[in-house]
Rosetta silent file (secondary structure, phi, psi, omega in degrees, C-alpha in Angstrom):
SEQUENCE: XXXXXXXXXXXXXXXXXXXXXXXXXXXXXXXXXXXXXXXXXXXXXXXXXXXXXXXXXXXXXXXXXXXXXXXXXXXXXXXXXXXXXXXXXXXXXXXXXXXXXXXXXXXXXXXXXXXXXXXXXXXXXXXXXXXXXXXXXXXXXXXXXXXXXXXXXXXXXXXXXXXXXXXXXXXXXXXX
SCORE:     score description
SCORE:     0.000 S_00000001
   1 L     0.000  148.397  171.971   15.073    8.134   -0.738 S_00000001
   2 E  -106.282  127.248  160.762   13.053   11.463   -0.232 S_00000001
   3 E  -111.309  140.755 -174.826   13.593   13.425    2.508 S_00000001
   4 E   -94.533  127.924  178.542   10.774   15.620    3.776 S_00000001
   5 E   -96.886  -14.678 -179.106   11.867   19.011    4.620 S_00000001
   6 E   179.932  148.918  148.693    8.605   20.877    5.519 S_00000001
   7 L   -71.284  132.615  168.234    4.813   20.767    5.268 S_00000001
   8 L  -163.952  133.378  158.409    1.383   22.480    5.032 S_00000001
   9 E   -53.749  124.899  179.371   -1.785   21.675    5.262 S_00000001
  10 E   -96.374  -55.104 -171.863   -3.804   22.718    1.562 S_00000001
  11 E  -164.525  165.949 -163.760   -7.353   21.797    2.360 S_00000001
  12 E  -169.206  115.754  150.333   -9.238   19.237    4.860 S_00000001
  13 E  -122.096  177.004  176.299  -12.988   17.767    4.931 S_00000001
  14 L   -23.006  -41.320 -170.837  -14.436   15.215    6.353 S_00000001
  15 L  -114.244  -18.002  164.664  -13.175   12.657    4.310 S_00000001
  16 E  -148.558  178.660  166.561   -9.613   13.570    3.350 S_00000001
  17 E  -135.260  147.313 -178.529   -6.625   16.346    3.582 S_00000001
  18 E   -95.896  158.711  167.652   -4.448   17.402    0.829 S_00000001
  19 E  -145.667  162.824 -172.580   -0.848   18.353    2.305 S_00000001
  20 L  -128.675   63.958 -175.453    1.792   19.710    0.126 S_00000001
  21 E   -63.161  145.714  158.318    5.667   18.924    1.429 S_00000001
  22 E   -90.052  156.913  158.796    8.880   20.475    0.097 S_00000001
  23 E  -159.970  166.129 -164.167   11.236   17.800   -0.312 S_00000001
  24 E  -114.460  138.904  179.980   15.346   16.772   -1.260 S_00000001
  25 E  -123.133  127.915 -171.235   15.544   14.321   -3.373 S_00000001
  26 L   -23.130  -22.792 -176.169   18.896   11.804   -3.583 S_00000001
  27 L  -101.126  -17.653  171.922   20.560   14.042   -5.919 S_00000001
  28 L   122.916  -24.236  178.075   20.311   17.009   -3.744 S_00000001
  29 L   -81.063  133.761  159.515   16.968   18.857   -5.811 S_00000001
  30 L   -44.545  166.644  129.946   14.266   20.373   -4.086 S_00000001
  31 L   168.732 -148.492 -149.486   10.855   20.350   -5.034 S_00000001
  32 E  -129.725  173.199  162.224    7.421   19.658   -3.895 S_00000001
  33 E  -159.489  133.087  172.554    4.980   16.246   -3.526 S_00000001
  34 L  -122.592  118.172 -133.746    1.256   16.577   -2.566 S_00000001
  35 L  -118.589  155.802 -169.039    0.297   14.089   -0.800 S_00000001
  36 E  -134.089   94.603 -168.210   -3.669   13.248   -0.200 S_00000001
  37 E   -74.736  131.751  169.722   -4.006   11.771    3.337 S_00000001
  38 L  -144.767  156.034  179.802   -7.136    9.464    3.936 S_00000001
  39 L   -55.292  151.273  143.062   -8.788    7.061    6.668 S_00000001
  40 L    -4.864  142.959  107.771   -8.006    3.258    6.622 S_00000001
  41 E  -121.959 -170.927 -144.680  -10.491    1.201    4.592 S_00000001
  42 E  -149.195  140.127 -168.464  -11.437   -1.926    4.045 S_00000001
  43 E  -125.853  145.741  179.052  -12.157   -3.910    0.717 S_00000001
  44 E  -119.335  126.945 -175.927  -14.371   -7.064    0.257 S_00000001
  45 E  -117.886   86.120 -173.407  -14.196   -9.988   -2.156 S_00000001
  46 E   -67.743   94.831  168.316  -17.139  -11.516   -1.475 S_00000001
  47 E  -125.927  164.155 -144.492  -17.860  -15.061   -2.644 S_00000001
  48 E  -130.633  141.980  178.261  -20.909  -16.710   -3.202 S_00000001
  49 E  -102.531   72.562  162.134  -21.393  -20.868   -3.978 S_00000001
  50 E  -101.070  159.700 -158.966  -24.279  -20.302   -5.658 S_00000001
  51 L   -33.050  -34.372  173.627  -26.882  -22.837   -7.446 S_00000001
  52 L   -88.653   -4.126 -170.026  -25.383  -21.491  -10.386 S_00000001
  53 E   134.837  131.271  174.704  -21.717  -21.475   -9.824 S_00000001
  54 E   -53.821  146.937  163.544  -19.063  -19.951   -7.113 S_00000001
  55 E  -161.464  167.216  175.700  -19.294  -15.802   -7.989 S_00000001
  56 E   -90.811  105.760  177.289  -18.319  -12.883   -6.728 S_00000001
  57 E   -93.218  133.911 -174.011  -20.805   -9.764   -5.630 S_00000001
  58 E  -128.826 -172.252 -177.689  -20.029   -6.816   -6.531 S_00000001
  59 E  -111.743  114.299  176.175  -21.521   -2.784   -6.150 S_00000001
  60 E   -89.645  118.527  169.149  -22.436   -0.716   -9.102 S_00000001
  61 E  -100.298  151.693  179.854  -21.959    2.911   -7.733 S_00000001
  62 E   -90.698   81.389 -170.898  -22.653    6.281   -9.083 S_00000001
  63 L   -83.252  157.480  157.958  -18.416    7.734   -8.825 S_00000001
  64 L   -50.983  -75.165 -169.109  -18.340   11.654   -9.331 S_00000001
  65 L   -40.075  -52.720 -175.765  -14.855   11.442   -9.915 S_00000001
  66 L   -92.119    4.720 -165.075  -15.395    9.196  -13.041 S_00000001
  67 L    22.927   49.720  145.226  -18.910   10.606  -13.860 S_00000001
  68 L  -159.910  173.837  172.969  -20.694    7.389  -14.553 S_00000001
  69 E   -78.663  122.933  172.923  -21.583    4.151  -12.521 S_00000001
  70 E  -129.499  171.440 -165.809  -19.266    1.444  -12.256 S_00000001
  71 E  -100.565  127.517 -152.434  -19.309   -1.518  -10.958 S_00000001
  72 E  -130.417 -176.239  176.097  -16.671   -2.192   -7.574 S_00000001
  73 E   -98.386  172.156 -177.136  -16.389   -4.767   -5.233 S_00000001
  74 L   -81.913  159.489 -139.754  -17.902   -3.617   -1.769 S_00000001
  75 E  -160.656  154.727 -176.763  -16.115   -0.916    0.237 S_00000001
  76 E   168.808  165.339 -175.488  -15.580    1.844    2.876 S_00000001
  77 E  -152.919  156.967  177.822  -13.268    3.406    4.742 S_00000001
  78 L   -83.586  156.666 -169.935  -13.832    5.061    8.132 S_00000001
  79 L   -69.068  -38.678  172.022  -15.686    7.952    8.876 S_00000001
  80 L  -122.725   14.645 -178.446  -14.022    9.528   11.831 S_00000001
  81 L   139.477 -168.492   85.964  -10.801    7.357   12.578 S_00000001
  82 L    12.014   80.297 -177.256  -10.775    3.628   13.565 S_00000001
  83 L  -146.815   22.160  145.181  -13.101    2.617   16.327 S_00000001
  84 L  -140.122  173.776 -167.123  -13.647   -0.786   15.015 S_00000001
  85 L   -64.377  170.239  159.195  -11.434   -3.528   14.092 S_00000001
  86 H   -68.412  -50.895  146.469  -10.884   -3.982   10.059 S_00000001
  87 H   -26.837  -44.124 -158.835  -12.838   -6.950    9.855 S_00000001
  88 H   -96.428  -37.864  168.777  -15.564   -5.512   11.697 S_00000001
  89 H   -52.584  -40.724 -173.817  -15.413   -2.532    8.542 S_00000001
  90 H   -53.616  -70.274  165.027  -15.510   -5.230    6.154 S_00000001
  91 H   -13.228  -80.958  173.277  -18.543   -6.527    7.625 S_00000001
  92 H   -26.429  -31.614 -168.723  -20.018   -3.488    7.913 S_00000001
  93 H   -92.506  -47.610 -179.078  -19.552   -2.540    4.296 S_00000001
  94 H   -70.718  -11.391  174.753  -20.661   -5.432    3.196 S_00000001
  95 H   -67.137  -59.688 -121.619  -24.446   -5.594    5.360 S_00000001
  96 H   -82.351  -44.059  174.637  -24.355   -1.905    4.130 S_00000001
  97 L  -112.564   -8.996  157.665  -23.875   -2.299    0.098 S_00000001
  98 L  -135.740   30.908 -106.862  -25.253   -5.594   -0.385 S_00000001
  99 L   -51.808   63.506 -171.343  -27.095   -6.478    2.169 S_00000001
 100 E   -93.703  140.610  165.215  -25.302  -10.083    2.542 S_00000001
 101 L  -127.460  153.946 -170.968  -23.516  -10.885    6.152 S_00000001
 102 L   -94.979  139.783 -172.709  -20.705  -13.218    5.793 S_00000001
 103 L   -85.524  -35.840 -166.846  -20.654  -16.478    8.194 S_00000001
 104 E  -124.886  120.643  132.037  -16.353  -16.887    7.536 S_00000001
 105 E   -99.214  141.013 -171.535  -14.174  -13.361    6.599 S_00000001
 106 E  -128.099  129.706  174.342  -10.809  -13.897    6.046 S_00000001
 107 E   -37.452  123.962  159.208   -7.689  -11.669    5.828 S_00000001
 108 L   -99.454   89.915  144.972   -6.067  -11.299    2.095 S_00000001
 109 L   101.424 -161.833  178.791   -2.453  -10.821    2.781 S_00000001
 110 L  -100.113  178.134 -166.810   -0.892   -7.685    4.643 S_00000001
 111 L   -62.376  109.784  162.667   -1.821   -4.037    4.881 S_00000001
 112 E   -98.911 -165.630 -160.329   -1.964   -2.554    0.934 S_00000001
 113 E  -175.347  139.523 -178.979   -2.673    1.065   -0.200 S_00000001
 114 L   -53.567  -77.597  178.333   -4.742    2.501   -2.675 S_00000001
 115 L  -123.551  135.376  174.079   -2.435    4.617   -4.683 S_00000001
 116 L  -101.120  -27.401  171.381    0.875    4.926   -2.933 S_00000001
 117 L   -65.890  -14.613  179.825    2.430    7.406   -5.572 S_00000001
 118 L  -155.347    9.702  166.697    0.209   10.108   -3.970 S_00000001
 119 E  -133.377  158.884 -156.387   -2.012    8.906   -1.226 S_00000001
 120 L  -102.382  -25.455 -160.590   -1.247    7.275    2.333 S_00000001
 121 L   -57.687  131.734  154.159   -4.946    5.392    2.731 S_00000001
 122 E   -83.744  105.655 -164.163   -4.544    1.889    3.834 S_00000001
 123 E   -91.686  125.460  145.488   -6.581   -0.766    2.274 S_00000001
 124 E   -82.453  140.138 -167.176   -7.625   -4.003    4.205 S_00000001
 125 E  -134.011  141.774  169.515   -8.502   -6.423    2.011 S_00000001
 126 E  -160.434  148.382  157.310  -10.660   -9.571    3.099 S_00000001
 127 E   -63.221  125.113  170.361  -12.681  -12.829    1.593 S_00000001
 128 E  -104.370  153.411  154.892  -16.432  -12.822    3.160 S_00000001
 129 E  -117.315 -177.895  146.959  -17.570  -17.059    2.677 S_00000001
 130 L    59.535   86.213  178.482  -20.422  -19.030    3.682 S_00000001
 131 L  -102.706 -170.284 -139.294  -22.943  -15.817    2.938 S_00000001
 132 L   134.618  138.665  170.703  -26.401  -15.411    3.469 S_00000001
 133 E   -63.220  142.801  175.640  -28.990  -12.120    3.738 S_00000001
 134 L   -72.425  -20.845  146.723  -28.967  -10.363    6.616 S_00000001
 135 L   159.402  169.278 -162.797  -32.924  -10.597    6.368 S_00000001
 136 L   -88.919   42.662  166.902  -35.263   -9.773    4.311 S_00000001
 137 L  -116.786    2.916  170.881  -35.712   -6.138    5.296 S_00000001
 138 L   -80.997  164.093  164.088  -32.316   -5.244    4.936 S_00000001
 139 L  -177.323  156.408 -158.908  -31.333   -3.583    1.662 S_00000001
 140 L   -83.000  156.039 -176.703  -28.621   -1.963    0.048 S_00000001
 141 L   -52.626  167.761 -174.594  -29.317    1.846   -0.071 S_00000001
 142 L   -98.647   24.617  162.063  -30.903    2.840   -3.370 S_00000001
 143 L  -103.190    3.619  169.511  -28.061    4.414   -4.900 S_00000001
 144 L  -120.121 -172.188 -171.026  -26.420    1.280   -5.159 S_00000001
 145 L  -165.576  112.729 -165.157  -26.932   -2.140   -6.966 S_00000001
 146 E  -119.810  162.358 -170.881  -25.620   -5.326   -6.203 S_00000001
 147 E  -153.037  146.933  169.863  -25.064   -8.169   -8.339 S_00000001
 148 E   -69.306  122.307  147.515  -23.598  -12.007   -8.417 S_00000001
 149 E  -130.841  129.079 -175.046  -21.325  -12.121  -11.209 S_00000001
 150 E  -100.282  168.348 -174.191  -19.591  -15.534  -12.038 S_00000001
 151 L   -75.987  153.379  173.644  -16.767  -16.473  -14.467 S_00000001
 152 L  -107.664  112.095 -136.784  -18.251  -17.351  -17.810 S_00000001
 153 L  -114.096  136.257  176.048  -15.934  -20.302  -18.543 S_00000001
 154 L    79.677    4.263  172.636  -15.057  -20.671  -22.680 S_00000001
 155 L  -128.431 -176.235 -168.663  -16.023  -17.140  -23.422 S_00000001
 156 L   -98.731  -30.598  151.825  -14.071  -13.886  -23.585 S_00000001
 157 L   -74.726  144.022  178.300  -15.967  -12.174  -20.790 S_00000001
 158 L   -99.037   -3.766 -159.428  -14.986  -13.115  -17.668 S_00000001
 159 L  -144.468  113.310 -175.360  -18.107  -11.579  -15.692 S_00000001
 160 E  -119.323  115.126  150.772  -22.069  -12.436  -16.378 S_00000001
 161 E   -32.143  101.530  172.234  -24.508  -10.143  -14.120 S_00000001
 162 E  -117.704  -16.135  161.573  -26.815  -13.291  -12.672 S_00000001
 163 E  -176.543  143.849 -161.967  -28.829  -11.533   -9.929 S_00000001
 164 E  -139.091  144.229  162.722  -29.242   -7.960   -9.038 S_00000001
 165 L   -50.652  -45.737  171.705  -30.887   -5.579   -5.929 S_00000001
 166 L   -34.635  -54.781 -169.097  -32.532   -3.791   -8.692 S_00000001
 167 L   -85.457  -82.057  172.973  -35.401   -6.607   -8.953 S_00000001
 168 L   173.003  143.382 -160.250  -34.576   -9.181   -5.945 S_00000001
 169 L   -50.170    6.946  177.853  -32.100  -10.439   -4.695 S_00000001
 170 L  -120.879  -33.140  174.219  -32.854  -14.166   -6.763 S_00000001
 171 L   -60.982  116.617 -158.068  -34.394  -12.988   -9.803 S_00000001
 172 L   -82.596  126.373  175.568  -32.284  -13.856  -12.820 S_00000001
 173 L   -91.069  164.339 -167.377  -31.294  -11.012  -15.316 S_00000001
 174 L   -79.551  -45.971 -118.600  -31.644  -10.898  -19.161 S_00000001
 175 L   -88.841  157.517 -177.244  -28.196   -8.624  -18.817 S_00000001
 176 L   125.768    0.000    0.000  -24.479  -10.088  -20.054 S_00000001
Protein backbone atom coordinates (compact mmCIF):
# COMPACT_ATOMS: atom_id res chain seq x y z
CA UNK A 1 0.00 0.00 0.00
CA UNK A 2 0.94 3.77 -0.57
CA UNK A 3 0.61 6.05 1.95
CA UNK A 4 0.00 9.68 1.07
CA UNK A 5 2.04 11.99 3.04
CA UNK A 6 1.29 15.47 1.54
CA UNK A 7 -0.19 17.29 -1.46
CA UNK A 8 -0.36 20.29 -3.85
CA UNK A 9 -2.33 21.44 -6.20
CA UNK A 10 -0.08 21.83 -9.90
CA UNK A 11 -2.66 23.32 -12.19
CA UNK A 12 -6.69 23.37 -12.45
CA UNK A 13 -9.22 24.26 -15.45
CA UNK A 14 -12.36 23.66 -16.08
CA UNK A 15 -12.12 20.27 -16.92
CA UNK A 16 -9.44 18.70 -14.73
CA UNK A 17 -6.60 19.31 -11.85
CA UNK A 18 -3.23 17.87 -11.81
CA UNK A 19 -2.11 17.28 -8.02
CA UNK A 20 1.27 16.05 -7.21
CA UNK A 21 1.52 13.93 -3.63
CA UNK A 22 4.70 12.88 -1.82
CA UNK A 23 4.25 9.47 -0.82
CA UNK A 24 5.92 6.16 1.44
CA UNK A 25 5.83 3.37 -0.22
CA UNK A 26 5.76 -0.37 1.68
CA UNK A 27 9.40 -0.48 1.82
CA UNK A 28 9.75 2.74 3.57
CA UNK A 29 10.89 5.07 0.09
CA UNK A 30 9.60 8.32 -0.53
CA UNK A 31 8.80 9.72 -3.68
CA UNK A 32 6.20 11.46 -5.62
CA UNK A 33 2.79 10.32 -7.82
CA UNK A 34 0.83 12.91 -9.91
CA UNK A 35 -2.30 12.24 -9.94
CA UNK A 36 -4.86 13.93 -12.65
CA UNK A 37 -8.25 14.39 -10.89
CA UNK A 38 -11.40 14.54 -13.25
CA UNK A 39 -15.39 14.68 -13.16
CA UNK A 40 -17.44 11.38 -13.30
CA UNK A 41 -18.44 10.34 -16.83
CA UNK A 42 -20.45 8.27 -18.45
CA UNK A 43 -19.82 5.84 -21.49
CA UNK A 44 -22.43 4.45 -24.00
CA UNK A 45 -22.62 1.20 -25.96
CA UNK A 46 -25.25 1.87 -27.99
CA UNK A 47 -27.02 -0.89 -29.92
CA UNK A 48 -28.96 -0.74 -32.84
CA UNK A 49 -31.28 -3.93 -34.46
CA UNK A 50 -31.01 -2.64 -37.58
CA UNK A 51 -32.52 -3.89 -41.13
CA UNK A 52 -29.12 -4.83 -41.66
CA UNK A 53 -27.97 -6.52 -38.58
CA UNK A 54 -27.68 -5.70 -34.58
CA UNK A 55 -24.58 -2.80 -34.56
CA UNK A 56 -23.16 -0.62 -32.49
CA UNK A 57 -22.93 3.47 -33.07
CA UNK A 58 -20.16 4.93 -32.54
CA UNK A 59 -18.47 8.90 -32.67
CA UNK A 60 -15.61 9.78 -34.87
CA UNK A 61 -14.02 12.80 -32.98
CA UNK A 62 -11.29 15.17 -33.75
CA UNK A 63 -8.79 14.13 -30.17
CA UNK A 64 -5.95 16.84 -29.73
CA UNK A 65 -4.26 14.62 -27.55
CA UNK A 66 -3.85 11.98 -30.37
CA UNK A 67 -3.88 14.57 -33.26
CA UNK A 68 -6.19 12.81 -35.61
CA UNK A 69 -9.94 11.64 -35.55
CA UNK A 70 -10.87 8.49 -34.15
CA UNK A 71 -13.61 6.79 -33.89
CA UNK A 72 -15.16 6.23 -29.87
CA UNK A 73 -18.21 5.07 -28.62
CA UNK A 74 -20.38 8.10 -27.31
CA UNK A 75 -19.25 9.98 -24.20
CA UNK A 76 -19.01 12.82 -21.60
CA UNK A 77 -18.29 13.52 -18.39
CA UNK A 78 -19.70 16.40 -16.33
CA UNK A 79 -19.12 19.85 -16.70
CA UNK A 80 -19.37 21.33 -13.28
CA UNK A 81 -19.91 18.29 -10.80
CA UNK A 82 -22.90 15.86 -10.82
CA UNK A 83 -26.31 17.41 -10.95
CA UNK A 84 -27.83 14.62 -12.82
CA UNK A 85 -28.04 11.03 -12.27
CA UNK A 86 -25.46 8.80 -14.54
CA UNK A 87 -28.01 7.51 -16.66
CA UNK A 88 -29.43 10.76 -17.24
CA UNK A 89 -25.42 11.68 -18.62
CA UNK A 90 -25.60 8.75 -20.72
CA UNK A 91 -28.64 9.95 -22.26
CA UNK A 92 -27.51 13.13 -22.62
CA UNK A 93 -24.35 12.17 -24.43
CA UNK A 94 -25.92 10.15 -26.49
CA UNK A 95 -29.00 12.87 -27.94
CA UNK A 96 -25.83 15.11 -27.99
CA UNK A 97 -23.24 12.97 -30.30
CA UNK A 98 -25.57 11.03 -32.24
CA UNK A 99 -28.56 12.34 -32.12
CA UNK A 100 -30.35 8.83 -31.21
CA UNK A 101 -32.48 8.71 -27.70
CA UNK A 102 -32.56 5.33 -26.27
CA UNK A 103 -36.18 3.80 -25.27
CA UNK A 104 -34.23 0.97 -22.58
CA UNK A 105 -30.48 2.10 -20.92
CA UNK A 106 -29.07 -0.29 -18.87
CA UNK A 107 -26.23 -0.34 -16.29
CA UNK A 108 -22.88 -2.39 -17.42
CA UNK A 109 -21.53 -3.66 -14.21
CA UNK A 110 -20.13 -1.38 -11.28
CA UNK A 111 -18.36 1.95 -11.15
CA UNK A 112 -14.89 1.58 -13.53
CA UNK A 113 -12.15 4.23 -14.13
CA UNK A 114 -10.48 5.42 -17.00
CA UNK A 115 -6.87 5.01 -16.19
CA UNK A 116 -6.45 4.19 -12.55
CA UNK A 117 -2.52 4.20 -12.64
CA UNK A 118 -2.77 8.03 -12.77
CA UNK A 119 -6.25 9.38 -12.87
CA UNK A 120 -9.30 9.16 -10.31
CA UNK A 121 -12.28 9.84 -13.14
CA UNK A 122 -15.05 7.43 -12.77
CA UNK A 123 -16.55 5.88 -15.77
CA UNK A 124 -20.29 4.76 -15.89
CA UNK A 125 -20.75 2.53 -18.40
CA UNK A 126 -24.34 1.73 -19.87
CA UNK A 127 -26.25 -0.26 -22.94
CA UNK A 128 -28.82 2.34 -24.71
CA UNK A 129 -31.65 -0.44 -26.64
CA UNK A 130 -34.74 -0.03 -28.47
CA UNK A 131 -33.26 3.42 -30.24
CA UNK A 132 -34.78 5.76 -32.39
CA UNK A 133 -33.94 9.71 -33.55
CA UNK A 134 -34.71 12.15 -31.36
CA UNK A 135 -36.33 13.96 -34.50
CA UNK A 136 -35.43 15.00 -37.41
CA UNK A 137 -33.96 18.36 -36.45
CA UNK A 138 -31.76 17.11 -34.00
CA UNK A 139 -28.15 16.55 -35.07
CA UNK A 140 -24.95 15.70 -33.80
CA UNK A 141 -22.75 18.89 -33.70
CA UNK A 142 -20.62 19.17 -36.83
CA UNK A 143 -17.44 18.26 -35.41
CA UNK A 144 -18.58 14.93 -34.93
CA UNK A 145 -19.77 11.91 -37.10
CA UNK A 146 -21.74 9.12 -36.21
CA UNK A 147 -21.91 5.85 -37.69
CA UNK A 148 -23.68 2.15 -37.35
CA UNK A 149 -20.98 -0.23 -37.47
CA UNK A 150 -21.88 -4.04 -37.34
CA UNK A 151 -19.72 -7.19 -36.98
CA UNK A 152 -18.69 -8.39 -40.39
CA UNK A 153 -19.12 -12.12 -39.68
CA UNK A 154 -16.28 -14.50 -41.76
CA UNK A 155 -13.96 -11.62 -42.31
CA UNK A 156 -10.99 -10.26 -40.37
CA UNK A 157 -12.52 -6.87 -39.67
CA UNK A 158 -14.76 -6.86 -37.10
CA UNK A 159 -16.37 -3.29 -37.87
CA UNK A 160 -18.10 -2.12 -41.41
CA UNK A 161 -19.14 1.79 -41.36
CA UNK A 162 -23.03 1.20 -42.71
CA UNK A 163 -24.55 4.67 -42.12
CA UNK A 164 -23.04 7.93 -41.21
CA UNK A 165 -24.26 11.81 -39.99
CA UNK A 166 -22.00 12.93 -42.67
CA UNK A 167 -24.79 12.22 -45.48
CA UNK A 168 -28.05 11.04 -43.40
CA UNK A 169 -28.64 9.28 -40.98
CA UNK A 170 -29.95 6.05 -43.55
CA UNK A 171 -27.85 6.55 -46.44
CA UNK A 172 -25.55 3.60 -46.97
CA UNK A 173 -21.71 4.23 -47.33
CA UNK A 174 -19.26 2.98 -50.04
CA UNK A 175 -16.62 3.02 -46.85
CA UNK A 176 -15.20 -0.53 -45.15
Amino acid sequence: MIERLSGREVYRNQWLSLREDRVQRDDGSQGVYSVVDKPPMAIVLAIDEGDDGPGVWLVEQYRYTLGRRVWELPQGAYESGPQITPEALARQELREETGLVAGRVERLGDTMYVASGFCSQEMHAFAALDLHSASPSVRPPSRTCSSHASRSIGSRRCCDPVRSWTHSPTRRTASG
